[in-house]
Structures are given as C-alpha cells and as structure tokens.
C-alpha positions as CSV (number, residue, x, y, z in Angstrom):
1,X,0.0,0.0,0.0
2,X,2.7,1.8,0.8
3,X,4.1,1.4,-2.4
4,X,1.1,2.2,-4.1
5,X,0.6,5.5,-2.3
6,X,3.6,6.7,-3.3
7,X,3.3,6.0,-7.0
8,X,-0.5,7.7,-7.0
9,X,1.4,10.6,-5.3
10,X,4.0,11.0,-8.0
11,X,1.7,10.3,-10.7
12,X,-0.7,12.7,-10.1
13,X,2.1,15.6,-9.5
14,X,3.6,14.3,-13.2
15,X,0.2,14.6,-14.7
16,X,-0.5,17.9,-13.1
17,X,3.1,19.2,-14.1
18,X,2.4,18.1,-17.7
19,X,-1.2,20.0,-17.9
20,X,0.3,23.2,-16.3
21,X,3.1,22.9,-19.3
22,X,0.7,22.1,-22.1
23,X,-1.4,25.2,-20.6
24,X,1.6,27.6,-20.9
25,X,2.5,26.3,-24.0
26,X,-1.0,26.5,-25.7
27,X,-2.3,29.4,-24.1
28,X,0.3,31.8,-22.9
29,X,1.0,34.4,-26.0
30,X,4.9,35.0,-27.4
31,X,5.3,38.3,-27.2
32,X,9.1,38.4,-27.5
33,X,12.3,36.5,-26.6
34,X,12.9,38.0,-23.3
35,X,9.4,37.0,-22.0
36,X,9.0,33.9,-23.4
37,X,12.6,32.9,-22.2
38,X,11.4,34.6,-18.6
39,X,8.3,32.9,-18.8
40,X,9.6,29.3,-19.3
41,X,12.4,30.1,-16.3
42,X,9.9,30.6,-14.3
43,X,7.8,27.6,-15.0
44,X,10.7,25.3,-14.8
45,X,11.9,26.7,-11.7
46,X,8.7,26.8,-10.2
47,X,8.0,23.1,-11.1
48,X,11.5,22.1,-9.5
49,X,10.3,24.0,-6.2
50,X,6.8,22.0,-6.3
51,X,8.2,18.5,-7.0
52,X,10.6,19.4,-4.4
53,X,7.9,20.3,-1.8
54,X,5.9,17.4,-3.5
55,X,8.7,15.0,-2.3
56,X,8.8,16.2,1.4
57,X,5.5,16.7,2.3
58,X,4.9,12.7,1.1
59,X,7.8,11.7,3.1
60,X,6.8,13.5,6.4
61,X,3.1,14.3,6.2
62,X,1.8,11.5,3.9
63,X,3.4,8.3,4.1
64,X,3.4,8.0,7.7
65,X,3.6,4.4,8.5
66,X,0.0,4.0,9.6
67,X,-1.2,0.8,11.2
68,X,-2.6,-0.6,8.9
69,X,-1.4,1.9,6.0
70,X,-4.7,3.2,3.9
71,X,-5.2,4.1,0.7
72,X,-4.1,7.7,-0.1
73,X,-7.4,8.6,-1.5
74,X,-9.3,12.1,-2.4
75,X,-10.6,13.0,0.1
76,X,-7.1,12.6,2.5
77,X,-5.5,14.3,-0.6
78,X,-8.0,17.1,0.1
79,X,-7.7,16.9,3.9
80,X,-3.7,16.4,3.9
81,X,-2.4,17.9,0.8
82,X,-4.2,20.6,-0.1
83,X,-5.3,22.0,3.0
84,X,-1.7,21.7,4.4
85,X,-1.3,23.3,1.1
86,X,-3.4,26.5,1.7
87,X,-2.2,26.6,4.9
88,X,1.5,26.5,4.7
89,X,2.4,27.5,1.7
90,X,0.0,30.4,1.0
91,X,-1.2,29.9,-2.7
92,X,-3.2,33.1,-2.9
93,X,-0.5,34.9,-1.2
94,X,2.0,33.5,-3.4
95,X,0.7,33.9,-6.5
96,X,-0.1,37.2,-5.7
97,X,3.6,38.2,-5.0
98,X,4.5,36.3,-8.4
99,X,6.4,33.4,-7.3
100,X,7.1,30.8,-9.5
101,X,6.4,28.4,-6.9
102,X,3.5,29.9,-5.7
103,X,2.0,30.3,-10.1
104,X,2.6,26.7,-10.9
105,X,1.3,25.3,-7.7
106,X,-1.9,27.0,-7.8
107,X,-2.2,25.8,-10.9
108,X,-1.5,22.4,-10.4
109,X,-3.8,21.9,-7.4
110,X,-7.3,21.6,-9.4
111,X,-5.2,18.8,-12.0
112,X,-4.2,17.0,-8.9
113,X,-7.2,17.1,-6.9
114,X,-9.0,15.7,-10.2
115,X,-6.5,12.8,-10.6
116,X,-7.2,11.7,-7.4
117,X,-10.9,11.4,-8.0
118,X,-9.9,8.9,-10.5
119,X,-7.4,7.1,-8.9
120,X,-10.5,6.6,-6.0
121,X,-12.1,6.0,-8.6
122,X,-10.3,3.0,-10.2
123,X,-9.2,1.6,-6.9
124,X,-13.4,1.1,-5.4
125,X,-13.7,-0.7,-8.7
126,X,-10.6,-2.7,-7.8
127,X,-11.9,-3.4,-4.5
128,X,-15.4,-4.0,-5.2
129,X,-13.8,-6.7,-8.1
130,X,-11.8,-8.1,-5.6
131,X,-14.6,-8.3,-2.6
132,X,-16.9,-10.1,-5.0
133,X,-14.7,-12.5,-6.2
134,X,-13.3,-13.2,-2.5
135,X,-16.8,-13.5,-1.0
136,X,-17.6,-15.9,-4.1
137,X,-14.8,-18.2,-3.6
138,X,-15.2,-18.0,0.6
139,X,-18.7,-19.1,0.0
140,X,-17.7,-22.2,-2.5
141,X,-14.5,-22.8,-0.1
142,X,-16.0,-22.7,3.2
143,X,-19.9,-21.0,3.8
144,X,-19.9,-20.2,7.1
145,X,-17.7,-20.4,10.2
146,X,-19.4,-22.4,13.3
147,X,-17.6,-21.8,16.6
148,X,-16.6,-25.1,18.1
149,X,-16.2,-24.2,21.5
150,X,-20.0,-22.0,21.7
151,X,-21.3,-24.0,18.4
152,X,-22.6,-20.6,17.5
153,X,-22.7,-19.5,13.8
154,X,-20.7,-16.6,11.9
155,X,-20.0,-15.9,8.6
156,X,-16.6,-15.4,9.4
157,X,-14.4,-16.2,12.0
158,X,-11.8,-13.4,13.4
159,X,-8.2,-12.8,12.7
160,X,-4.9,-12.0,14.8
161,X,-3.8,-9.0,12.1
162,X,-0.7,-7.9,14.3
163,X,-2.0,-8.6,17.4
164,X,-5.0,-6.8,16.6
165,X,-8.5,-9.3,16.5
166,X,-10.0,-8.4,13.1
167,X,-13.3,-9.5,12.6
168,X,-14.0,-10.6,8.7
169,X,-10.7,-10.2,7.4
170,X,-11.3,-9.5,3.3
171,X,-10.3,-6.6,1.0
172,X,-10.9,-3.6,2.0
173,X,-9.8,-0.2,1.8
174,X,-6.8,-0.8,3.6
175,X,-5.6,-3.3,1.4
176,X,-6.9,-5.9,-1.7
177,X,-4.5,-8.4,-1.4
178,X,-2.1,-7.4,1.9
179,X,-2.9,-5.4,4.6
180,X,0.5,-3.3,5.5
181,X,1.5,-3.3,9.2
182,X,4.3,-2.7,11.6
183,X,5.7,-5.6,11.8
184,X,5.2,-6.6,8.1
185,X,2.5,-8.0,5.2
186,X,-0.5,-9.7,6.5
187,X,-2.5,-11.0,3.5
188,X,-6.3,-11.0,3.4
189,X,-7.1,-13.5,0.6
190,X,-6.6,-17.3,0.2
191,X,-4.3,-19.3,1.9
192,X,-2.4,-16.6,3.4
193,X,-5.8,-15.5,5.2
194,X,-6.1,-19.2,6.0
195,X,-2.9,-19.6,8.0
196,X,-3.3,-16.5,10.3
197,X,-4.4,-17.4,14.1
198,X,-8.2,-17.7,14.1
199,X,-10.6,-16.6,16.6
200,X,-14.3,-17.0,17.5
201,X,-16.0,-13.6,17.1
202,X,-18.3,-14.2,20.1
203,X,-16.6,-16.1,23.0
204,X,-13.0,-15.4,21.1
205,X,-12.1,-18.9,22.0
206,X,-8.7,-19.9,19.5
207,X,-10.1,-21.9,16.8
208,X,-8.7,-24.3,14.0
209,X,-10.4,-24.9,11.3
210,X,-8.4,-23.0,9.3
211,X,-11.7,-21.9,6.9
212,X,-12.8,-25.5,6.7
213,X,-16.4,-25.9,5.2
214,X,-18.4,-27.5,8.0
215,X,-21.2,-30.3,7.2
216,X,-23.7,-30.3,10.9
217,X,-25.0,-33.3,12.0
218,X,-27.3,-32.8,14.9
219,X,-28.6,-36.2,16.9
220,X,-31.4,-36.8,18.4
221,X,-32.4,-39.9,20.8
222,X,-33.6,-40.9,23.7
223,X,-31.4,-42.3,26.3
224,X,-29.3,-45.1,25.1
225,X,-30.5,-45.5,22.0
226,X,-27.2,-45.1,20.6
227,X,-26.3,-41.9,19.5
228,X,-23.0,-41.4,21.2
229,X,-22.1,-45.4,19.6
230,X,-23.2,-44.1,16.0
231,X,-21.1,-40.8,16.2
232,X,-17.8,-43.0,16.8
233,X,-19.0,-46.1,14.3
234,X,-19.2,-42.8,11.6
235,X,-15.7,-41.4,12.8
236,X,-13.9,-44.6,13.8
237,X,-14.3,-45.7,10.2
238,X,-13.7,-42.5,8.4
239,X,-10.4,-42.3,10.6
240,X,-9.9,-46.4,10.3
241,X,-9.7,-45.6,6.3
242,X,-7.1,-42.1,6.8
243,X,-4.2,-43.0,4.0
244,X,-5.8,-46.0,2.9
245,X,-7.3,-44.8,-0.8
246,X,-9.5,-42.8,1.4
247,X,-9.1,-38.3,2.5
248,X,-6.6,-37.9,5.6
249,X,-9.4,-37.7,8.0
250,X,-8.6,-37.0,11.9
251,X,-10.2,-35.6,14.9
252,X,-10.2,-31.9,15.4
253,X,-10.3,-32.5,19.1
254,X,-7.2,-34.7,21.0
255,X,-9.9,-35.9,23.7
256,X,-12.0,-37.7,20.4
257,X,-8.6,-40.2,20.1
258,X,-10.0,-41.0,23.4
259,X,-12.8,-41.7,23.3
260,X,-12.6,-43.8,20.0
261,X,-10.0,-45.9,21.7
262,X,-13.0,-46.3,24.7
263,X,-15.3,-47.1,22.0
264,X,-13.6,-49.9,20.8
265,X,-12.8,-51.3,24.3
266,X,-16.4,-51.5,24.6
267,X,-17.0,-48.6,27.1
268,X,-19.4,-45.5,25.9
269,X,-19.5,-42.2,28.6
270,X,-22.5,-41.0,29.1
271,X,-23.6,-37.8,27.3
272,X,-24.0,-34.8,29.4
273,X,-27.5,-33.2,29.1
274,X,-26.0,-29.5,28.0
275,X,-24.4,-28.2,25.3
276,X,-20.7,-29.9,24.4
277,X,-18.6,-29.1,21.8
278,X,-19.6,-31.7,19.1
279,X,-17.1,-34.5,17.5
280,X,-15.8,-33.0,14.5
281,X,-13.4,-34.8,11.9
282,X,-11.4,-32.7,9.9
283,X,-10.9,-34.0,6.2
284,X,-7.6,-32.8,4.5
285,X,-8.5,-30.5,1.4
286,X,-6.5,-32.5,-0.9
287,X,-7.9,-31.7,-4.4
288,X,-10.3,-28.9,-2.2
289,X,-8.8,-25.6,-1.4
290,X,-9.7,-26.1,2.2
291,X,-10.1,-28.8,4.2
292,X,-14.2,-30.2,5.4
293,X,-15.5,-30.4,8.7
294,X,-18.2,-32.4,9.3
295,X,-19.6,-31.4,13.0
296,X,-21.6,-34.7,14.8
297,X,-23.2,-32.7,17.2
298,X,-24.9,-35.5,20.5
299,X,-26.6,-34.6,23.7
300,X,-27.8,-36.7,26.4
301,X,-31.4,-38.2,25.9
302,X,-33.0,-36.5,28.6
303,X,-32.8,-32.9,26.9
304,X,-35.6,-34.7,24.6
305,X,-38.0,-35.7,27.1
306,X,-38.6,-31.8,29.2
307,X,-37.1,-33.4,32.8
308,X,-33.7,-31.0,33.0
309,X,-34.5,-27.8,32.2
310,X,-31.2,-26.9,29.6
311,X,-30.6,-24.0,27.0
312,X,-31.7,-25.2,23.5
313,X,-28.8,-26.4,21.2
314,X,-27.6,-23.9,18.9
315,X,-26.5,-26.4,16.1
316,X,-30.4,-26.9,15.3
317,X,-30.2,-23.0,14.1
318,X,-28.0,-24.2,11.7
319,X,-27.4,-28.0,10.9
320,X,-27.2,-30.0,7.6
321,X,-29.0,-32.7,8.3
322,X,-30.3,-34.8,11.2
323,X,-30.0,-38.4,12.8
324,X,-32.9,-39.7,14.7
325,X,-31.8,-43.0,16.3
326,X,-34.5,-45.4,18.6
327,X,-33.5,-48.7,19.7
328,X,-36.0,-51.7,18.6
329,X,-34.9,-53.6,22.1
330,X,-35.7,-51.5,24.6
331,X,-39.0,-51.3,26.5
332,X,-41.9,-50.1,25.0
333,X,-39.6,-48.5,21.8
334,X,-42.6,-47.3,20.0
335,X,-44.3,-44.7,22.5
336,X,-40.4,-43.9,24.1
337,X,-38.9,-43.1,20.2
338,X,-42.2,-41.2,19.3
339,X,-42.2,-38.7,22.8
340,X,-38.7,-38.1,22.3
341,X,-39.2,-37.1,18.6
342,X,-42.3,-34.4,19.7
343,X,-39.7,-33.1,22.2
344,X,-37.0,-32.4,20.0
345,X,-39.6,-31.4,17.1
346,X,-41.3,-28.8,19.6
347,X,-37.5,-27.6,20.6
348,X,-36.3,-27.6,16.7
349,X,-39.4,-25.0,16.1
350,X,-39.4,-23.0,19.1
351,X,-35.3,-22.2,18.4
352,X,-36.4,-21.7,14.4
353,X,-39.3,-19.6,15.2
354,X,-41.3,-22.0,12.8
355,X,-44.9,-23.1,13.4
356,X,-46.5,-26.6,13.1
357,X,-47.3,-25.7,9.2
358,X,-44.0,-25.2,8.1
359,X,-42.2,-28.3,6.4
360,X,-38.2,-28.5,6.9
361,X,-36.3,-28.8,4.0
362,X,-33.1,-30.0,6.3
363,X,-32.7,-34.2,5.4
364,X,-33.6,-36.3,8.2
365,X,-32.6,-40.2,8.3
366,X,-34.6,-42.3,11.0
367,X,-31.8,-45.2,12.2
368,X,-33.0,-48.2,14.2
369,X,-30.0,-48.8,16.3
370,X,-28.4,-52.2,17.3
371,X,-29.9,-54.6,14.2
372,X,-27.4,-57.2,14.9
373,X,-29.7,-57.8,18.3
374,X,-32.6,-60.5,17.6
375,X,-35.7,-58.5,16.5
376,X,-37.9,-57.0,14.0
377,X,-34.8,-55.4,12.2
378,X,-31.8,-57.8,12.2
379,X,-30.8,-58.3,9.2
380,X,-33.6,-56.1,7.8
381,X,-32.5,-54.2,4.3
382,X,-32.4,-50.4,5.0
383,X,-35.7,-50.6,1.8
384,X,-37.6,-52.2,4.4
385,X,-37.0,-50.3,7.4
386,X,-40.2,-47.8,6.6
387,X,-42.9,-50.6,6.1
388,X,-41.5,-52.5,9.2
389,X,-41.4,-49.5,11.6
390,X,-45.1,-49.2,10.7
391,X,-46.0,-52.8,11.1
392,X,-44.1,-52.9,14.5
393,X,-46.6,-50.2,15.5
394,X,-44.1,-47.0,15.0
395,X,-47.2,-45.9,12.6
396,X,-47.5,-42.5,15.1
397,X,-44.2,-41.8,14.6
398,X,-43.3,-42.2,11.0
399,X,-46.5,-39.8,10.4
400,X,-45.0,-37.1,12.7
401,X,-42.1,-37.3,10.6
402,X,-42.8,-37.3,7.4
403,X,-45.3,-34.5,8.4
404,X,-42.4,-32.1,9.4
405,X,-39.8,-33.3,7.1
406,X,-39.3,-32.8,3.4
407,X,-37.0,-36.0,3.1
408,X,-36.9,-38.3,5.0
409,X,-35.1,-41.7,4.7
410,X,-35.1,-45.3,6.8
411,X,-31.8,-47.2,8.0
412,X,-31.3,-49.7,10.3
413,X,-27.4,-50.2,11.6
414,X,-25.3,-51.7,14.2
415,X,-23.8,-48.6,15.9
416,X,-21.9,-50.9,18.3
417,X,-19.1,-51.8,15.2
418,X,-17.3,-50.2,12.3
419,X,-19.0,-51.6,9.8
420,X,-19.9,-48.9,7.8
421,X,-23.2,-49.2,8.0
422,X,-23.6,-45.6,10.3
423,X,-21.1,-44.4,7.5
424,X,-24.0,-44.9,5.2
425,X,-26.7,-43.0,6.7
426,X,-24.0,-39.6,6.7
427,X,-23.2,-40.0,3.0
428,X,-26.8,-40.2,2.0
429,X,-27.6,-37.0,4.2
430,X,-24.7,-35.7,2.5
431,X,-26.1,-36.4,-0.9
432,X,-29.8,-35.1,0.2
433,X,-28.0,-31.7,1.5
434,X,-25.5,-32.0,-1.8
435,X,-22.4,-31.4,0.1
436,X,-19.3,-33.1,-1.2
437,X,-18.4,-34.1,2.1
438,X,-20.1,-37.9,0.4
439,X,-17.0,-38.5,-1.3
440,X,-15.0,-38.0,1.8
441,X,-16.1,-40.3,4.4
C-alpha cells in the first residue's frame, strides 16, 4: 500500500506538471524573446520548487507508516495535501507576489485534486472486483464459520492482524490483497488468510479450522438409543480408512482419540445433558482448497424428554441434516422413540421460530439402532425399514415425521461396530444436502 501510495502521489504531480506545461504552451501568448525565455524560467523553476515540496511533504506528512497503511485517497488528498497546502504555503499569497512556486502550484492543485478522484475512482472498482470474487470463492470454499467451543454461527471467523483481533478479514480499503503493518504483510485473501491465528467472534475462544467448510449433524435420541455409539461407528471408520485410498481424516479434538479408543474397548461415557462441543473430523482439502468439517453434534437423551431444564442447542439453528436413532430392544420403543421425537420437534421449532405448518427442508434419516440384536430389524435391508417400523406399531411416529420433514429416509445399523453401515446414513444425508463431504467419508 505503501508502495502504491507513493506512486498515485507521484503520478498525479507528473500529470499535473504536464497539464500546467501544455497550458503555458498553448495558451500563454509570445510576445518576444525575453518573456518567453522569462516565462519558461519561471515555469521550470517553479515546477522544480513543487516537486521538491511534493517530495517532502509525502515523506513527512503523507506516508506516515500507519497501522494498517490506507489508501491515499481524495478526500485525505484534500484533507492532507491541499489544505496543508493552503495553509503552509500560501497559494493566494504566493501567487499574488508572483512566485514561480506559488503560479505553478496553484495551478496544479485543481489537475491534482482531479486525478485523485480517479485514482479513488479505479481503486473502489478494484476493491469491489476483488470483494466479489473473495466472497464468491469464501462461500464455495468454506460457507460459514461455526464456533466449536460455543457452536454458534458466523459468517466469518476473526483474525490475529498484528495482534489486533480483526473480525471478517477481506479486501478492503486498507488493502486488496495485503494489509501493511508494523511488523510486516499480512495477506487478506486465500491461503495466506487461512494460516493466520483464528478466533471466535463471540466467546473469542482460539479456533482451528483454518476456513474449513463445515457439514452439521445434529442427533437426536432418547437415552441409550445409541447416539454417542453411531457418532464413533461414523468417525472410527472415516479415521480407520485415513491413507488407505481414502481423504486424511482426523479428529479436530485430542480428547475424540479417546474416546474412540473407549469405544472400541467396549465402554461408551455417558452424554451430558448441555451443550458440548460436538465430534468434528477434519478432512484434509487435498484436491479442495480447504479442508471439510463435518460437525456430529450428540446430547444426552433426557434434553428430549422436558425433565432437565437446559438451554436449546444452537446447532439446530444451523445444521445440515439430522440423525434420529431409537432402539428396537428397549421397553416399549414405539411410544419412548415417538415422545422423544415431539420433544426435539417442539424444541427444533421453538429455536427456528417456525410453526407446526412449516415443512423442513433439512434431510432427516430415521436409524434403528443395534440390528445385529434378535428382533424385527436384524438383518432387515435399510428398503424395508419404513414398512416394518409401521407394522411394529411406529405408525404415530413415521407420520409425525414425514409431516415435518421434506425428506426423509429409513436405515437400520449396528452402531456398536465399524462396519460402515452408520457411514452410510452420513453419506446419504450428505447427498440429500448436496455437500461433497459424500465422497470424503
């Protein structure tokens, strides 16, 4: 910026210099050697004297190492220049005692003035080219940023800009590509803008994701039912398959290691009833020019059925698609999946704002947990899931559903393994929400 300052500086004094001449030239009269040989001495000396007082009232007025540096536009010109101008160097007075400083200055001042209009004028268009085309490829590349420490939503995280927390770092008037600062370039585009220190813009927690587009996942379950088991079948096979043919996936969190590890020892914690920070796999961009998050966002059972009073989850302002797991072999799975369902529906809407007429576009997938148990869905094809659920007397709940939800689809799976078959119910939610996290997992 810097750089570019001092170049619309110069130019603008050349181009005014050269109008002043070509208006001496074409409309000054020869009336004689003497005063045209007088009259060219002074324009040449008084061009030396205003390049000269060009040069240091840039270096110590006008190129003062700002933090950021900004654009040297009109109306700082007109601020800065000219009124320091007027001020200091007295054109009326000047011109008035015949200086050739004093002549060619005051004529230059409307030239330069104008040329500064247009160099405003060519560096908005610059910037509202450059704003476009970022907010175009930020929307392809990543969406939105979701907070994974307060799971709320933003459209952009914020940025350490030389130690200064910038929220929605993009081109701007203090710089298209780089933003100039103290303690050197900090860019505000593409991967450059990637690698800088991220920061939640509402609980300014340190955050990760490096402008990774996030895929939510939101569960919902009663007690046991399996929603914790699903969330580490989905992620224990995506990272099982890291390297293998498969995207480098890993867990954003160290603590998820963990719990995998407990997961395949057999032991599942139990889900707190509040709002945790969800399981989120990051997927290595490869091909992509930033990486995919896909957010599996659980919560204890109990949040569905009114008992603990709890704030309402802030992923379902926001999710992709949702999992609705009930377990076949507990007692009395029909009425228990079918009250948890109207107490996350009646929570969904209430956080939305949405009334009972309204039908949600978001993807849902219904999953009958634990089908390697004997029952009405071991060994059951995920085609026939739908017709069984009614015969088993789910009729009440597969109406509710399909009343409130635009697509809906049937699965049955054993949570308890690896076996891909949790896998399958996230890439089909992420072909119904067209997100090319499917050809990830």
């Amino acid at each position: 910026m810097y750089k570019l300052n001092k170049t619309a500086w110069y130019l603008g004094y050349a181009i005014s210099v050269f109008v002043v001449w070509m208006i001496v030239y074409r409309y000054c009269p020869e009336t004689g050697l003497i005063w045209t040989a007088f009259k060219w001495i002074i324009l040449i000396i008084g061009t030396i004297i205003a390049l000269a007082f060009s040069m240091i009232e840039f270096d110590e007025n006008l190129s003062s190492r700002e933090n950021p540096v900004v654009f040297l536009g009109f109306s700082r010109q007109l601020t800065a220049a000219f009124t320091e101008h007027v001020i200091t160097g007295g054109f009326l007075l000047i011109s008035v005692l015949g200086t050739p400083a004093g002549i060619v200055m005051l004529l230059m001042t409307p030239v330069f003035l104008l040329c500064f209009v247009v160099f405003d004028a060519i560096y908005m268009l610059v910037l509202a080219i450059a704003r476009s085309k970022d907010r175009r490829q930020y929307d392809s590349d990543t969406g939105r940023f979701l907070c994974p420490e307060c799971g709320r939503s933003f459209y952009r995280p914020s940025y350490d800009v030389d130690g200064t927390i910038t929220e929605g770092l993009c081109p701007s008037k203090i710089g298209i590509k780089n933003i100039e600062t103290s303690s050197g370039i900090i860019p505000c585009t593409g991967s450059g803008r990637r690698a800088l220190d991220q920061y939640c813009p509402g609980c300014s927690a340190r955050v990760y994701t490096k402008e990774g587009k996030p895929f939510v996942v939101s569960m919902v379950g009663a007690a046991s039912s399996g929603k914790s088991s699903f969330v580490l079948s989905v992620a224990g096979s995506a990272v099982g398959a890291s390297g293998k043919g498969a995207a480098a996936t890993g867990f954003y969190y160290t603590r998820d290691d963990v719990r995998l590890s407990e997961y395949r020892g057999g032991r599942i914690r139990p889900t707190p009833v509040a709002y945790q920070p969800p399981c989120i796999l990051t997927v290595e961009p490869g091909r992509l020019s930033t990486p995919r998050l896909l957010y599996m966002c659980d919560i204890g059972g109990a949040f569905f059925t009114g008992s603990v009073e709890t704030d309402l989850q802030p992923q379902y302002a926001y999710n992709d698609a949702v999992v609705f797991l009930f377990d076949p072999s507990r007692r009395d799975p029909a009425e228990t999946a079918y009250k948890t369902y109207l107490g996350f529906i009646n929570r969904y809407r209430m956080l939305n704002r949405l009334d009972a007429s309204h039908r949600l576009s978001v993807p849902i997938s219904v999953v009958a947990t634990h089908s390697d148990r004997p029952g009405p869905f071991n060994g059951l094809p995920n085609q026939g899931v739908r017709q069984r659920m009614v015969d088993e007397g789910y009729f009440n709940l597969v109406n509710a559903i399909e009343k409130d939800f635009q697509r809906v689809s049937y699965f049955a799976c054993d949570a308890s393994r690896e076996d891909g078959s949790a896998s399958a119910v996230v890439k089909h939610l992420c072909h119904e929400a067209r997100s090319d996290m499917e050809g990830l997992l």
